[in-house]
N, C-alpha and C positions, 0 to 999 in steps of 0.2 A: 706844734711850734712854728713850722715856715708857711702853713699858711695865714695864722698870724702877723709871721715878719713878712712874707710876700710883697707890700704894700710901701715898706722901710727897704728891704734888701741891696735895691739899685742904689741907694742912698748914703747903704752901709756900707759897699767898694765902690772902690773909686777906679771905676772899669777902665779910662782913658791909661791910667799908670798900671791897671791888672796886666792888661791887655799888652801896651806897649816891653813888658816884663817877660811874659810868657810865652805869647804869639811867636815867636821867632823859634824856642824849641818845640813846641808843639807843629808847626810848618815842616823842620826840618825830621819829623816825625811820619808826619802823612803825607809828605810831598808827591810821593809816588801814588799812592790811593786816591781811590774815586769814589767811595759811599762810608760817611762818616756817623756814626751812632756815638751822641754826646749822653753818658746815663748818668743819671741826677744832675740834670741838665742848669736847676735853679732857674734863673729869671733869662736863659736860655743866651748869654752875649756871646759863650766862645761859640756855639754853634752861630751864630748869628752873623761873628765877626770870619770865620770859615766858608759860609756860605758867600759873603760880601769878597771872599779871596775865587773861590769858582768851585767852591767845592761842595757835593752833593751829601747834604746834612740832613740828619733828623736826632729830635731830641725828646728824652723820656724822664719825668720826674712824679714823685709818687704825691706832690701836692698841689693840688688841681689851681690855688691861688698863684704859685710858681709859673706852669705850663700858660695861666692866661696872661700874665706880665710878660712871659716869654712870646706867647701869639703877637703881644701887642710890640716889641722889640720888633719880631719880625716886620712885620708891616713900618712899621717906624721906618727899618732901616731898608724899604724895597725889596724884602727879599724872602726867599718861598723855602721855610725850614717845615718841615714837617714834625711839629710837638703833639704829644701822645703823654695823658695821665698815665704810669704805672711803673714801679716800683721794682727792687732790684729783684730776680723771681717769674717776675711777668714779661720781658722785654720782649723775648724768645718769639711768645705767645702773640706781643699784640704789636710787634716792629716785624717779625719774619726775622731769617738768618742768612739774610745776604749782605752784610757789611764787610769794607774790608779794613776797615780800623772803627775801633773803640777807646771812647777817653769817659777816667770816669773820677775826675775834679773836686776838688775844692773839700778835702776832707770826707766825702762821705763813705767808705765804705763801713770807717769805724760805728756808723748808725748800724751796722748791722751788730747784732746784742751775743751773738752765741757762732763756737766755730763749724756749726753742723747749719746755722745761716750762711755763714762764709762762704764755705764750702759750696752751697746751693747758688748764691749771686755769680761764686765765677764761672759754673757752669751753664748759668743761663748766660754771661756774658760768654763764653766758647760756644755757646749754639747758636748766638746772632751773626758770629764769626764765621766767612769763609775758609778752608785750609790755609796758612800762612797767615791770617787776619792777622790784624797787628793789636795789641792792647796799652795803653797807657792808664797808668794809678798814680794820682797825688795823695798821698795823706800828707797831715805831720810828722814828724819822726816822737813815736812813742816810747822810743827805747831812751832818747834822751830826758823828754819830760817824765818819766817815769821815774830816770835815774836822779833826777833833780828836783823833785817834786812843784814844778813849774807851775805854777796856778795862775795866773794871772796874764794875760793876750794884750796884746798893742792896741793902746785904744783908738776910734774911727770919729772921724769927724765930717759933720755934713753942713754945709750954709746953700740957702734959697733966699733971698730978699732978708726979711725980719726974722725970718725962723731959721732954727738952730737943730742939729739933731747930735749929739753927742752917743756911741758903744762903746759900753763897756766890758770885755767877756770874760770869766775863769769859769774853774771847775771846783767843783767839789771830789775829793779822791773818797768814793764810799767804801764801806767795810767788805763788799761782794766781789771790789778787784775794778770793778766797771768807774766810769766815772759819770757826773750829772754836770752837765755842762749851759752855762747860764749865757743872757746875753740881758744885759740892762740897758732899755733903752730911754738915752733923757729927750724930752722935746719942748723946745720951748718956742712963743710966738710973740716976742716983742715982752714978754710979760715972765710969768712965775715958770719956774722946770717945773713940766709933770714927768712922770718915772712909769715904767713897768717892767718887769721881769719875766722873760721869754727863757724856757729851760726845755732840757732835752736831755736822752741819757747816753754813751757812749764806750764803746768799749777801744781800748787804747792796742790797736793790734801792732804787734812787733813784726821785726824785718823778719825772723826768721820764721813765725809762724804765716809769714804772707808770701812769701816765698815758698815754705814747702806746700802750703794750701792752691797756688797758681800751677805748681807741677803734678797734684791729686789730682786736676782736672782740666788738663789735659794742653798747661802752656809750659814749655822752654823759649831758650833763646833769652835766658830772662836778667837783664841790665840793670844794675842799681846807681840812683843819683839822688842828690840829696838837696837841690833844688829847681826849679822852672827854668834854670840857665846853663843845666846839667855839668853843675860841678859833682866829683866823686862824691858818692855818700860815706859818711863819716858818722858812724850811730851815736858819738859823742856829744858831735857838735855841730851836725846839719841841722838846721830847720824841717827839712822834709823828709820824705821818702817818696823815691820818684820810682815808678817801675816801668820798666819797657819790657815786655814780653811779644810771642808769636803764640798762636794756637797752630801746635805740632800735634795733637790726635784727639780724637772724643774723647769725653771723659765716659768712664764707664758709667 
């Protein structure tokens, strides 16, 4: 699917207003750290916009169309991030484990499908991690849309000259507990909407099993908030789940 959207993605947020939103808690986050590891980096701007603040970035996503829009952001904006194809599992392996904060944004952990995957991503994220390394987790908060059966996402809107790009996003809640998560993209160029449907499968992990899964492998210190601007998390009625942890020991 994203290396599909790769090409749409920058188009699909509207980074000026992501960025102006979040940048200020994620700052007052790493402020003290000096090597920042962005995982599932996407089309790479937080690291980008990190790097443009002074701070020593590198970024890892498992879709090789993503990491080159992200190359290309770099250079764009002057600035030397070090982007690396691979995926949540591999980071360990092909970033090294000298970081002293990790962020890992924009939804993705729930791409991981099973909790013995879980399990495996944050242990590679604690082996990139120095002792103290700092960690931050955005998801959505699944404990609310699950309790509300929430199907339907804020739609996104894009203008360039004569073309148009309109996202649309929900979910399908399937019979196996997971969910399949869509993204319809309309574009049009002065003329008729063409349409496609961009889908992905997802599993909707809760505050509690992400939390006991962060302390099986080997982080405390671990803070809940419930959006980008670190208001308390409220599993009712927050938008997100924000996690701030420390890596306190290896994981066995």
């Amino acid at each position: 699917m994203y290396d599909d959207f790769s090409a749409d993605y920058d188009r699909f947020v509207n980074w000026p207003a992501r960025l102006a939103a979040e940048l200020p808690f994620v700052i007052g986050q790493v402020e003290n750290l000096s090597y920042i590891l962005d995982a599932a980096c996407g089309t790479g701007m937080h690291a980008v916009a990190l790097a443009q603040r002074g701070w020593r970035v590198a970024g890892a996503d498992p879709s090789p169309g993503m990491i080159a829009r992200a190359r290309a952001n770099a250079r764009a904006a002057g600035v030397d991030v070090r982007f690396e194809v691979a995926g949540f599992g591999e980071l360990r392996a092909r970033l090294g484990g000298s970081f002293d904060g990790l962020l890992c944004l924009g939804n993705s952990l729930p791409h991981v499908l099973t909790p013995e995957g879980l399990r495996a991503a944050l242990a590679d994220f604690a082996a990139c991690l120095r002792p103290g390394g700092l960690l931050l987790v955005q998801n959505l908060n699944y404990d609310r849309i699950l309790a509300r059966r929430e199907r339907w996402m804020e739609p996104q809107a894009h203008r360039e000259g004569e073309q148009e790009w309109l996202f649309l996003r929900f979910y399908d809640f399937d019979p196996d507990g997971l969910l399949t998560f869509h993204i319809l993209r309309l574009h049009r160029a002065g003329g008729l909407w063409e349409q496609r449907v961009l889908s992905t499968r997802l599993r909707p992990l809760r505050q509690a099993e992400l939390t006991a899964a962060l302390e099986e492998t080997g982080f405390g210190a671990i803070t809940l908030y419930g959006d980008m601007q670190g208001s308390p998390f409220d599993p009712d009625h927050s938008p997100n789940l924000v996690v701030v942890a420390a890596k306190v020991t290896s994981p066995e």
